[in-house]
Structure formats: C-alpha cells, structure tokens
VEXNU-162831 format. One record per residue: residue number from 1; residue in three letters; x negated, y negated, z of N, C-alpha, C in turn. Coordinates in steps of 0.2 Angstrom, whole numbers, plus 5000, padded with zeros to 4 digits. Atoms other than C-alpha are relative to their C-alpha. Example, Ala and Ser with C-alpha at 12.3 -4.5 7.8 and 13.67 -1.06 7.14 Angstrom:
BEGIN
[1; "ALA"; [4996; 5006; 5000]; [4938; 5022; 5039]; [4996; 4994; 5000]]
[2; "SER"; [5004; 5006; 4999]; [4932; 5005; 5036]; [5004; 4995; 5003]]
# end
This chain:
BEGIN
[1; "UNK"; [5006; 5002; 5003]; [5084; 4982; 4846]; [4996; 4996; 5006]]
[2; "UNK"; [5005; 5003; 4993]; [5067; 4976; 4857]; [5002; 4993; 5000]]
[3; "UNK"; [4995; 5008; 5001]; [5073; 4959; 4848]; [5004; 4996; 5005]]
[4; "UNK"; [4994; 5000; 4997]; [5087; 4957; 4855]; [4998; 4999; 5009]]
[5; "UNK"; [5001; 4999; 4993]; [5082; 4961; 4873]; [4994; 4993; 5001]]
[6; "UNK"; [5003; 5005; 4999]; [5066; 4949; 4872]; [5004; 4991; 4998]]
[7; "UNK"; [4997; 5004; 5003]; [5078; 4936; 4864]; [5005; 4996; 5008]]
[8; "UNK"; [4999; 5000; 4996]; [5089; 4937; 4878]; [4997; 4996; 5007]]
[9; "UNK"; [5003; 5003; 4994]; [5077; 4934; 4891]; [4998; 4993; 5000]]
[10; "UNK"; [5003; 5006; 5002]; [5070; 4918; 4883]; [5005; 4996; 5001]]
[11; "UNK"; [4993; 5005; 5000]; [5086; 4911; 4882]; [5001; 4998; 5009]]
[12; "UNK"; [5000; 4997; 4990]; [5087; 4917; 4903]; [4995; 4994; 5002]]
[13; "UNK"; [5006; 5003; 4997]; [5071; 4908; 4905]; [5000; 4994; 4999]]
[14; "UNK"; [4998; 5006; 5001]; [5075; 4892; 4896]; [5006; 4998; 5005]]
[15; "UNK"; [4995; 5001; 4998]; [5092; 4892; 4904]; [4996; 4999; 5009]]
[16; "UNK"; [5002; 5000; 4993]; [5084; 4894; 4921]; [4993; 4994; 5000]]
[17; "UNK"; [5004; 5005; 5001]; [5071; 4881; 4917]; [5003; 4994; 4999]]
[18; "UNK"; [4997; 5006; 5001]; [5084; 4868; 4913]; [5002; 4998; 5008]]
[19; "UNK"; [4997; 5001; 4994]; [5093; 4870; 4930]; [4995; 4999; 5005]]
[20; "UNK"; [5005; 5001; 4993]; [5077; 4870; 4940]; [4998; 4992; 4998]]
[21; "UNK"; [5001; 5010; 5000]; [5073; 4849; 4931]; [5005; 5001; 5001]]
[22; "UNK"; [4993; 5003; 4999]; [5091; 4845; 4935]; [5001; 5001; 5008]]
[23; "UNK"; [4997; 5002; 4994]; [5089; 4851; 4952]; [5005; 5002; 5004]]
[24; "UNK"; [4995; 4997; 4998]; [5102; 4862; 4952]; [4998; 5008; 5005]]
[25; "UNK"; [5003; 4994; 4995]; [5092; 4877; 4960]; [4992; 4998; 4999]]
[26; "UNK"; [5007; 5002; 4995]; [5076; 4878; 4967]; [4996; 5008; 4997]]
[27; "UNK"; [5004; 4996; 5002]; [5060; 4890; 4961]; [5004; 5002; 4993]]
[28; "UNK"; [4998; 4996; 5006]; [5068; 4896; 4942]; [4997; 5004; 4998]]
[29; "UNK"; [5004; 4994; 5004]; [5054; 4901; 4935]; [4998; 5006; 5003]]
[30; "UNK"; [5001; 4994; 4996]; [5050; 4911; 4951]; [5006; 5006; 4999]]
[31; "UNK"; [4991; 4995; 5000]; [5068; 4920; 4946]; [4998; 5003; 4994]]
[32; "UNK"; [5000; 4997; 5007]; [5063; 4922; 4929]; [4995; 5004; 4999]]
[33; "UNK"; [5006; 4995; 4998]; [5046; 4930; 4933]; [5003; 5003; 5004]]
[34; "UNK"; [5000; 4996; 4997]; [5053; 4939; 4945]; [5007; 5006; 4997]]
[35; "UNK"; [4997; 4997; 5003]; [5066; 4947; 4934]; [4998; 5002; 4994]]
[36; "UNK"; [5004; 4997; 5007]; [5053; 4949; 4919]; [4997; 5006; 5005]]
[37; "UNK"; [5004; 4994; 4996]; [5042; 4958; 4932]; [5006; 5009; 5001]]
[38; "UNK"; [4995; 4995; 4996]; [5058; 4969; 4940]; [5000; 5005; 4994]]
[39; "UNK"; [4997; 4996; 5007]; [5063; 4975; 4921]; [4993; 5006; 4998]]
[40; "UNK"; [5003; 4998; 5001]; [5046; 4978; 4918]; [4996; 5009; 5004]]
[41; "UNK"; [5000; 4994; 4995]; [5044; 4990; 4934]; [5003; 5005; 4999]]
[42; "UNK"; [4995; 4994; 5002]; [5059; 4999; 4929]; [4998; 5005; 4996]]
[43; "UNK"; [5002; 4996; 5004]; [5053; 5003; 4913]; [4993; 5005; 5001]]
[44; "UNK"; [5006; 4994; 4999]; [5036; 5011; 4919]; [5002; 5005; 5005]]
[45; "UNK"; [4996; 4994; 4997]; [5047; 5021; 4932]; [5004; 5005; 4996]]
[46; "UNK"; [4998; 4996; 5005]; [5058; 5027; 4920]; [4995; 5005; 4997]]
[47; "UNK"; [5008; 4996; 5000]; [5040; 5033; 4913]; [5003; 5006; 5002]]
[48; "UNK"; [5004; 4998; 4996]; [5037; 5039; 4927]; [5006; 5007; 5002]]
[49; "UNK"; [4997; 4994; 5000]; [5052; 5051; 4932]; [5004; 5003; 4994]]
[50; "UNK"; [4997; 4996; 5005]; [5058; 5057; 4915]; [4993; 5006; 4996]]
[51; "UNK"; [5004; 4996; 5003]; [5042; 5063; 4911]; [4993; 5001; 5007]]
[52; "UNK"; [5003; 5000; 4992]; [5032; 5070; 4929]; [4993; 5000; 4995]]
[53; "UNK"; [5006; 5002; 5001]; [5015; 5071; 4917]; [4993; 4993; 5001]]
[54; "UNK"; [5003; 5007; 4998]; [5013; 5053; 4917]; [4999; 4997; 5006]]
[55; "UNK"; [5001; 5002; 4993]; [5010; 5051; 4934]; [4998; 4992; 5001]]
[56; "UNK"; [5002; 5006; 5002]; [5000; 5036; 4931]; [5005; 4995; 5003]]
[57; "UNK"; [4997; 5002; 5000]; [5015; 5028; 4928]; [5005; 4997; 5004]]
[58; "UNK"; [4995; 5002; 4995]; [5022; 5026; 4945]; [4997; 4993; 5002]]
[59; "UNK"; [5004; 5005; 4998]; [5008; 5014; 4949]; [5001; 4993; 4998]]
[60; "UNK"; [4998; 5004; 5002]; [5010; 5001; 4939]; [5010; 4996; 4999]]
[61; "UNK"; [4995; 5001; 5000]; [5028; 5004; 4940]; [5004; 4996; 5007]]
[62; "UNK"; [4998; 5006; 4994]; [5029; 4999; 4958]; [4996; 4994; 5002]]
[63; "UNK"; [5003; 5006; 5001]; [5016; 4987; 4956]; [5004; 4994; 4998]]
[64; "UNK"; [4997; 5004; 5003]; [5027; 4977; 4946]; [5007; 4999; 5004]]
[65; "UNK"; [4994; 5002; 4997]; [5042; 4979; 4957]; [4998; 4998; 5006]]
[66; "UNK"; [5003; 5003; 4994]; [5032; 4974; 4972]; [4998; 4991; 4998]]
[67; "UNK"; [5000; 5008; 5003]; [5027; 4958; 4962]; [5007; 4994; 5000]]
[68; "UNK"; [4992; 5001; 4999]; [5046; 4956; 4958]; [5002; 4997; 5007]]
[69; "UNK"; [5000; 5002; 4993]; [5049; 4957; 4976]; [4999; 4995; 5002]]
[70; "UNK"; [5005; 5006; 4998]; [5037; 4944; 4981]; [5002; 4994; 4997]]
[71; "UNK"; [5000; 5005; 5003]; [5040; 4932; 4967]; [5009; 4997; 5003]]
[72; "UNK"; [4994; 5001; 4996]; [5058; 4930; 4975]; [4999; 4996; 5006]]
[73; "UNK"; [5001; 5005; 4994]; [5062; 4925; 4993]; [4996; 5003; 5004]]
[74; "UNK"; [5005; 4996; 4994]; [5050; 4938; 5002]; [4994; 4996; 5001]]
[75; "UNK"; [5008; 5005; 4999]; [5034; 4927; 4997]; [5002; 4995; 5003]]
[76; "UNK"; [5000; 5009; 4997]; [5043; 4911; 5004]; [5000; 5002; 5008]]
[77; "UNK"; [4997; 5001; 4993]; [5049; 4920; 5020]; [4993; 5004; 5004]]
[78; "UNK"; [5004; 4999; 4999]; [5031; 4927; 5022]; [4998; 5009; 5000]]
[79; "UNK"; [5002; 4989; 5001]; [5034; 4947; 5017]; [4998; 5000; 4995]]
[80; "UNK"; [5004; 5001; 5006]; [5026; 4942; 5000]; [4994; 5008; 4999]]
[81; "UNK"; [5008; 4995; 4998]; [5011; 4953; 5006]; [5003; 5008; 5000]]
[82; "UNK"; [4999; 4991; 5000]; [5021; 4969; 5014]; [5002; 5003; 4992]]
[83; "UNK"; [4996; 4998; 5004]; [5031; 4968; 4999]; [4997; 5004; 4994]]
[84; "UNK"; [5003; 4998; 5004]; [5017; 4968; 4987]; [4995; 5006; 5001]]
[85; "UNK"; [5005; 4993; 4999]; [5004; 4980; 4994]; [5005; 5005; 5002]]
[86; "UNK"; [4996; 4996; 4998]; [5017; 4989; 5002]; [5003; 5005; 4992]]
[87; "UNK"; [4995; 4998; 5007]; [5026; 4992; 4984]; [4993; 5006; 4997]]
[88; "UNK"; [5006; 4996; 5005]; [5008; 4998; 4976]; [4999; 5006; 5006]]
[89; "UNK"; [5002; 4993; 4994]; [5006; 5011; 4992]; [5004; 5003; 4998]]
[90; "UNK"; [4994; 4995; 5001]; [5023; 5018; 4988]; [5000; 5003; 4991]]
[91; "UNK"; [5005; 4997; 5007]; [5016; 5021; 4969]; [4997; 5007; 5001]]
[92; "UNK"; [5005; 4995; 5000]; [5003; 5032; 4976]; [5004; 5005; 5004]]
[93; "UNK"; [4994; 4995; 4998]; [5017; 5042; 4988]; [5002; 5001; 4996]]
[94; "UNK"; [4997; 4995; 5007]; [5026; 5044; 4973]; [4995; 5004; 4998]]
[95; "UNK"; [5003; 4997; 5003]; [5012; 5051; 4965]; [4999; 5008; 5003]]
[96; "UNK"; [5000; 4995; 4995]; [5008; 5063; 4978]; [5006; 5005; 4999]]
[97; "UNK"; [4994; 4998; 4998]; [5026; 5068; 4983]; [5003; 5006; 4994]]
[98; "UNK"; [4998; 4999; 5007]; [5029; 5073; 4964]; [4994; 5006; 4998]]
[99; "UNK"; [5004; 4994; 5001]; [5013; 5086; 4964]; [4995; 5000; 5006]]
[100; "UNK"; [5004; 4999; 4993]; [5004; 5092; 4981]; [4994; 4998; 4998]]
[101; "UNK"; [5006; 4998; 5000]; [4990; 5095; 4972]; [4994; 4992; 4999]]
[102; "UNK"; [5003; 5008; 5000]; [4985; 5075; 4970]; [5000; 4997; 5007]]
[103; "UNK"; [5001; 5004; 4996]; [4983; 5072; 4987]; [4995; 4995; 5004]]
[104; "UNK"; [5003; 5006; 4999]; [4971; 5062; 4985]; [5002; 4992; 5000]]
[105; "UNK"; [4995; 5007; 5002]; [4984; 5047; 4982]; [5002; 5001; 5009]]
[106; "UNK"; [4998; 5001; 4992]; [4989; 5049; 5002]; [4994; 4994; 5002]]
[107; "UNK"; [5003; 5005; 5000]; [4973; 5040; 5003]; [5000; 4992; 5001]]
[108; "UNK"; [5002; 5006; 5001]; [4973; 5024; 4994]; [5008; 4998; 5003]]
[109; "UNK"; [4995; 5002; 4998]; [4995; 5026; 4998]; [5000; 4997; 5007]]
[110; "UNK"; [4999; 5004; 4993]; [4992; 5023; 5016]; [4997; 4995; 5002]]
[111; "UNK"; [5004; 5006; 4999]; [4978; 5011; 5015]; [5004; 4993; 5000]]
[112; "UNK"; [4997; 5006; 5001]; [4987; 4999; 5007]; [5007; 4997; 5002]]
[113; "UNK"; [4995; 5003; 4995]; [5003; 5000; 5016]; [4998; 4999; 5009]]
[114; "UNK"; [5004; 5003; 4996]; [4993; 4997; 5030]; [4998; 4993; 5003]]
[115; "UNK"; [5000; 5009; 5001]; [4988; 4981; 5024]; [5004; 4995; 4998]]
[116; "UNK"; [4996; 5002; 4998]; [5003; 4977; 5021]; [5003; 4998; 5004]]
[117; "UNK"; [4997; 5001; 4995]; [5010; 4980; 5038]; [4996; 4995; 5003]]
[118; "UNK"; [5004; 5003; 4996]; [4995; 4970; 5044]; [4999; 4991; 4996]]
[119; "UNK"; [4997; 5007; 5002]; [4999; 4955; 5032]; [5006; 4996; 5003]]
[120; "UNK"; [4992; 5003; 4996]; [5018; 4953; 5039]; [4997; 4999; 5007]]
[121; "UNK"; [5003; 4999; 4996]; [5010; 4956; 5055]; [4999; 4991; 5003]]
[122; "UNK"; [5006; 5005; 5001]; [4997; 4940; 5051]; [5005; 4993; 4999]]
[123; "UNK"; [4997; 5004; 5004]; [5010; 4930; 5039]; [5006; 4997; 5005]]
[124; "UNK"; [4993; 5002; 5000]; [5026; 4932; 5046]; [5001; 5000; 5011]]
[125; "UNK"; [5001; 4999; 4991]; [5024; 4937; 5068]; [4994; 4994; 5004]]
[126; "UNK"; [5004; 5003; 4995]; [5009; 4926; 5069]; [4993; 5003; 5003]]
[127; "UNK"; [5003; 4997; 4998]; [4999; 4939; 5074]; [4992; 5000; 4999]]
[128; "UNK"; [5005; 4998; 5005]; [4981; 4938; 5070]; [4995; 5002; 5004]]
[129; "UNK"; [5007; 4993; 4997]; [4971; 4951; 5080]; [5004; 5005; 4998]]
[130; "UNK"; [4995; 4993; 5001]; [4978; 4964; 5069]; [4994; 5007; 4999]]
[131; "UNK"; [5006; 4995; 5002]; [4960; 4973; 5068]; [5002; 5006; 5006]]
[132; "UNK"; [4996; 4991; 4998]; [4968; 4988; 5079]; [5006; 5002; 4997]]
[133; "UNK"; [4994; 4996; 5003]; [4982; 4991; 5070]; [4997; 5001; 4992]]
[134; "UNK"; [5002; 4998; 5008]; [4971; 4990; 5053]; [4997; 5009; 5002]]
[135; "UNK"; [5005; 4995; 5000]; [4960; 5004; 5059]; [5006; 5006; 5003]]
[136; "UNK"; [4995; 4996; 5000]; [4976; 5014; 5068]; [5001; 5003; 4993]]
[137; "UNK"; [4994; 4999; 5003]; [4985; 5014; 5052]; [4994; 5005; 4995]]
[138; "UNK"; [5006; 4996; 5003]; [4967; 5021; 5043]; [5001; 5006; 5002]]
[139; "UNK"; [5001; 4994; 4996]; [4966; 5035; 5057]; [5007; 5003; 4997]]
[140; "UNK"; [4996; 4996; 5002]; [4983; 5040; 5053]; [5003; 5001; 4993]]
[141; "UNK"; [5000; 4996; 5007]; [4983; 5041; 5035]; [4994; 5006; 4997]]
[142; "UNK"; [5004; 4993; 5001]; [4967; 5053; 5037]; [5002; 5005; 5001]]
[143; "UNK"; [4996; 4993; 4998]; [4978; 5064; 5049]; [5003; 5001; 4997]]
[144; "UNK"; [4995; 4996; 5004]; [4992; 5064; 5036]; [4997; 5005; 4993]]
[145; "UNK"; [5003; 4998; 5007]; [4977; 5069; 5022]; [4999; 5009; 5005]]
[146; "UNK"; [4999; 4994; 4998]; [4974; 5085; 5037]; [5005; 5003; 5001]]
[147; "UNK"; [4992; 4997; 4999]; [4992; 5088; 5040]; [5004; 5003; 4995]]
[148; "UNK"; [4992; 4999; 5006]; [5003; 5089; 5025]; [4997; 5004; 4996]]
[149; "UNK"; [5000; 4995; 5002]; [5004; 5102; 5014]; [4995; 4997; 4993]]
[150; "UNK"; [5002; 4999; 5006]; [4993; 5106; 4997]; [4994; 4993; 5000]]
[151; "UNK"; [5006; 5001; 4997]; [4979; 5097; 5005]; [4993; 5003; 4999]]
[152; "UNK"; [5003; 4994; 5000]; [4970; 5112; 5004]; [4994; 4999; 5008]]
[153; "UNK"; [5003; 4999; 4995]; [4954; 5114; 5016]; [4999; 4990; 5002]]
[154; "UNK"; [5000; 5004; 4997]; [4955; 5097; 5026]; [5000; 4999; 5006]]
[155; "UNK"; [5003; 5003; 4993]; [4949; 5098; 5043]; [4996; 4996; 5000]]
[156; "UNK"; [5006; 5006; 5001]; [4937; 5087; 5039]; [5002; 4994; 5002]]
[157; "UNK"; [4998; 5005; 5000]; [4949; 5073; 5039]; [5001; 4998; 5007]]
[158; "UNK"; [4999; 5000; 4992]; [4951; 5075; 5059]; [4996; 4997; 5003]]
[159; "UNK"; [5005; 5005; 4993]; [4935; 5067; 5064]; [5000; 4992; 4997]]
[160; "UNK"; [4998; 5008; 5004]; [4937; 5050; 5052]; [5006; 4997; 5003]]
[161; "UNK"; [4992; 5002; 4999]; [4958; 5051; 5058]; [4995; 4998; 5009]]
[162; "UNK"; [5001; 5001; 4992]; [4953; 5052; 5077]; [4993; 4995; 5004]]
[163; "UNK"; [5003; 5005; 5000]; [4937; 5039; 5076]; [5002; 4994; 5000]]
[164; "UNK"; [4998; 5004; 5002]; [4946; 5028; 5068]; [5005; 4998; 5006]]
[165; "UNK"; [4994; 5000; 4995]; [4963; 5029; 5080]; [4995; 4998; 5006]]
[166; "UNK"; [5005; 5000; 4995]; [4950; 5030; 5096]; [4998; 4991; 4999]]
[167; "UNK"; [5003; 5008; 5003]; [4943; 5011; 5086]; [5005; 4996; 5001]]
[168; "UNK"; [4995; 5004; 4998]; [4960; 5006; 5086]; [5001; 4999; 5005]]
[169; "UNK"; [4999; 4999; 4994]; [4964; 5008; 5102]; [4998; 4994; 5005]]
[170; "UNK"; [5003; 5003; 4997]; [4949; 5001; 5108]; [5000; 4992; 4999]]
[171; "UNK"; [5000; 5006; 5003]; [4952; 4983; 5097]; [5006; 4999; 5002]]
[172; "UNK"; [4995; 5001; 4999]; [4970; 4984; 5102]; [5000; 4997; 5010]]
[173; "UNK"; [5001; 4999; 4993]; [4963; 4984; 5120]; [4997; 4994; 5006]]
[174; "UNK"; [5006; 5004; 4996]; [4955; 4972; 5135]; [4992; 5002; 4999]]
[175; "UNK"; [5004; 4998; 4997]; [4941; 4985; 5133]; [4994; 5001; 4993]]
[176; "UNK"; [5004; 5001; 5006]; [4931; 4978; 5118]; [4993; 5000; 5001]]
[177; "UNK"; [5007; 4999; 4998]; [4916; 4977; 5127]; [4995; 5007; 4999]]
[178; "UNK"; [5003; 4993; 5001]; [4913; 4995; 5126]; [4997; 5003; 4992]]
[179; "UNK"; [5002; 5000; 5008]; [4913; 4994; 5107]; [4994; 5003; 4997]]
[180; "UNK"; [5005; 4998; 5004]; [4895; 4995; 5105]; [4996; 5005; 5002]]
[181; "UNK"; [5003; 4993; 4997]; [4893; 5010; 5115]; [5003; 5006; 4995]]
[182; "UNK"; [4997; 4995; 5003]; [4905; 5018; 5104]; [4998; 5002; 4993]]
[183; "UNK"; [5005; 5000; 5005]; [4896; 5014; 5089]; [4996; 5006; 4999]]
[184; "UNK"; [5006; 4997; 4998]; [4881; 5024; 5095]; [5004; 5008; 5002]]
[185; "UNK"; [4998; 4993; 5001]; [4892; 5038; 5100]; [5004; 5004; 4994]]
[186; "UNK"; [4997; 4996; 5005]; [4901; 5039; 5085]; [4995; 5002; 4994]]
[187; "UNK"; [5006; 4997; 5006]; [4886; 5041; 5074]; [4996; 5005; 5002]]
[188; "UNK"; [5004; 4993; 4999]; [4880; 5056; 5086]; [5005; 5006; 4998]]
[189; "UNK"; [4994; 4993; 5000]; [4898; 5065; 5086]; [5001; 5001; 4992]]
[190; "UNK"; [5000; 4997; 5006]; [4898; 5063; 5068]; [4993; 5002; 4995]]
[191; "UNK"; [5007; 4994; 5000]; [4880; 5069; 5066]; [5001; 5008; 5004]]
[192; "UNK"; [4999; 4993; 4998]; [4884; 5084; 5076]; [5004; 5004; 4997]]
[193; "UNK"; [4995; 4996; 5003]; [4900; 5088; 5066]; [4996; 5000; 4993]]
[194; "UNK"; [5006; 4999; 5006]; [4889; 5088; 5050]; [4997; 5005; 5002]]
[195; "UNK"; [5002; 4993; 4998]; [4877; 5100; 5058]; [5003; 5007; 5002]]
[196; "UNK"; [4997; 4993; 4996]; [4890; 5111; 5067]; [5005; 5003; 4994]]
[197; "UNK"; [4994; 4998; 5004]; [4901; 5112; 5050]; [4994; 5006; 4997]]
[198; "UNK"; [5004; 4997; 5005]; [4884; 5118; 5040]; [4997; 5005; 5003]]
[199; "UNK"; [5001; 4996; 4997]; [4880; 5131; 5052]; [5005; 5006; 5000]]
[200; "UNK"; [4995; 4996; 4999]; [4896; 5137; 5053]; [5003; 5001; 4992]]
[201; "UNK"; [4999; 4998; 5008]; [4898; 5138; 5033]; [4995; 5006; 5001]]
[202; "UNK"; [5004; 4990; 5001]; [4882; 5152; 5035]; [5002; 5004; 5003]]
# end
C-alpha cells in the first residue's frame, strides 16, 4: 500500500530530524531529501525501462537521482554540480541509446555534461578559465551528433564541431589575441559553407 511506504518515510524523516537537534549527525534533512529524491529517480527509471515508449521518463528520472547525489556528500565536497547536470545529460544518453532515431538528445546530453565537467573543474580543482574546455566539450558533442549512427544526413555538424574545437583551443591557449581575427574568419567560412552546400544541393 502507497500508505504504508509514505508512512514509512515520515517516520524516517522525523527520526532523522531528531538526531540532527541532538547532534547526533550532521545534515539529516539533507539524508532524508536525498533519499526521498533517490526513490523518487528510481521510480521514473523503472518507467523508463520496463516500458521503452515512455522515453520521457528517463529525464526526470535521473534528474532526480542527480539531485539525490548532490544532496548528499558530492554538493559538500564540491561534485554537487557534476553530479547534477551530469546526471540530467546521462537522461538524454539514455534517451538516445534506447532509439537512434532521437538523436537529437545527444545534443542537450553532451552540453550539459560539459557543464558539468566545467563545474568540478571551477568548484572542486579551482580552475576558472574553463572557457576552452566549455566550447571543446560543444565541438565534440556536434562531432558525436556527425559520427554516431542513426543520425541520418549530418555533415553539417562538422563545421559547428570543428569551430567550436578550433575556439577551444584557441581560449585554452597563450593565443587569445587572435580571437578577433577568428570571429571574422568564422563568419566567412560559415558564409561559404552555406553557399557551397545550396549549390551543391542543385
């Protein structure tokens, strides 16, 4: 009975609420949200793989296990961030992986594990010139939208993957100065590739 199970948990949550005023442990509530959240993940993955139409249902399912994560000890030790976005990007690779024909979810999956990795990076290394590893991690999730199967006609994504990469590069680099040269070159080479595609369709 759903009873039963919500009943349970209150009890959990009260229980874990006493011992955090007493002192006896540290963050409760953050245990008890992060074990409402996990159940909750479960149950939209369950969804998600006993029935492959719901697709939907992968998103919110690791949404919620990515929150889980985080509300634990990842957010204190500064993985909070990978944990979370990362968790939402691996929704959308579920999505994908489970039908080729949806790969438009490679997309938003690699973006946001990108900013993920670019969180940890920020959060937990200290890093904070991560603007060439954001725009790499761009460039190679377009190459994988040209590379991987069931993609269908996507060469296109090779001049976005290979700008981007090239952007990275140059922001990971001594050789920032040249940045605004590249601007200008990049809005002729992808002016030309426009043209040379619509030619090459007649």
């Amino acid at each position: 009975d759903f009873r039963i199970v919500i009943g349970v948990l209150l009890i959990l949550g009260s229980i874990l609420g006493f011992l955090e005023k007493f002192g006896i442990i540290q963050r409760g509530w953050d245990l008890f949200w992060g074990v409402i959240l996990g159940l909750a993940g479960i149950a939209f993955l369950y969804v998600f793989v006993t029935n492959r139409s719901h697709w939907w249902a992968a998103i919110p399912g690791f949404t919620l296990l990515g929150m889980a994560a985080s509300s634990f000890l990842l957010d204190r030790l500064g993985w909070g961030g990978l944990a979370f976005l990362g968790a939402i990007g691996l929704g959308f690779w579920a999505i994908y992986l489970t039908s080729r024909e949806r790969w438009w979810a490679i997309i938003p999956g690699g973006v946001l594990i990108t900013l993920g990795c670019v969180s940890a990076l920020s959060d937990v290394f200290g890093i904070l010139n991560t603007g060439g590893v954001f725009f790499i991690g761009l460039g190679l999730t377009f190459l994988l939208v040209a590379l991987l199967p069931g993609t269908g006609k996507s060469s296109w994504a090779f001049f976005p993957a290979t700008a981007l990469i090239i952007l990275g590069i140059l922001l990971g680099t001594p050789f920032k100065g040249v940045m605004d040269y590249v601007w200008i070159a990049a809005l002729f080479v992808g002016g030309a590739a426009l043209i040379w595609q619509y030619f090459r369709a007649k």
